[in-house]
C-alpha positions as CSV (number, residue, x, y, z in Angstrom):
1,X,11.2,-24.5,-10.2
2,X,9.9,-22.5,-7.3
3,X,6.4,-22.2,-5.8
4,X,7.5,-19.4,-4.3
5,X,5.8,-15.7,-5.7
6,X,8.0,-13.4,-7.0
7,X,7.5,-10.0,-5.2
8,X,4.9,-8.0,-6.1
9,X,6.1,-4.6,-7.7
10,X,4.2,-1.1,-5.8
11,X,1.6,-1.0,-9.0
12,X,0.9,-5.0,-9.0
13,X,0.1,-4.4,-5.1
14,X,-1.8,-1.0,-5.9
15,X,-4.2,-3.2,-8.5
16,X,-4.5,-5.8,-6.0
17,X,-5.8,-3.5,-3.4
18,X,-7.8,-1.3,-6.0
19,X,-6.0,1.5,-4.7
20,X,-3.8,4.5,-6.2
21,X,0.2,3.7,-6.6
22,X,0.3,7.1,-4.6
23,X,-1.9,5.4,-2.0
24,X,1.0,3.2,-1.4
25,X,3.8,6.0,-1.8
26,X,2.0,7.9,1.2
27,X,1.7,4.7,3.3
28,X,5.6,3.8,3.1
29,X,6.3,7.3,3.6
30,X,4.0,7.2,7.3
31,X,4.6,4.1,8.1
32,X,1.2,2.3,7.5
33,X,0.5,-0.4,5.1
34,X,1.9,-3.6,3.9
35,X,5.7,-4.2,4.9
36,X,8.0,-3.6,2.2
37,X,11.7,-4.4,0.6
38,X,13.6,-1.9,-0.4
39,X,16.6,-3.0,-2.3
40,X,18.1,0.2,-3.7
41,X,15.7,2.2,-5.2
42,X,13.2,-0.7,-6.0
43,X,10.5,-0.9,-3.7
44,X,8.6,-4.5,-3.8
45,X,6.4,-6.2,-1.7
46,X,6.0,-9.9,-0.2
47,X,3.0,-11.0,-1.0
48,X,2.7,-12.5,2.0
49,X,3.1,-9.2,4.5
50,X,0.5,-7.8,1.3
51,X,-2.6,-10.7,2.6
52,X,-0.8,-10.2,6.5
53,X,-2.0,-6.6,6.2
54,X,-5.1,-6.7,4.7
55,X,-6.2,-9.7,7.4
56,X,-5.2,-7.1,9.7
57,X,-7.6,-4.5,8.3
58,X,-10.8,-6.5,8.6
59,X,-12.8,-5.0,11.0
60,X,-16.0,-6.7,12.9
61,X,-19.2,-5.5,12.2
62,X,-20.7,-3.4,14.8
């Protein structure tokens, strides 16, 4: 058995982020957001470029 994660599908990431599947449609599609894979027409997500990102979004309080 594996400890790796499977990959997260674009709604598992969207709950995860408590944001809209579309959110995620319209960051692929300008290049923002989380790195993705895109094997065919399946789109899926490494969860960790998902926590990469979101480290990258914290921002210092001013």
């Amino acid at each position: 058995m594996s400890d790796r994660r499977p990959l997260g599908t674009p709604a598992e990431v969207a709950e995860y982020l408590r944001k809209p599947v579309r959110t995620l449609e319209q960051w692929r599609y300008v290049g923002t957001g989380p790195k993705f894979v895109k094997a065919g027409r399946d789109v899926r997500y490494r969860w960790s470029d998902v926590d990469a990102w979101l480290d990258q979004q914290t921002a210092a309080a001013a």
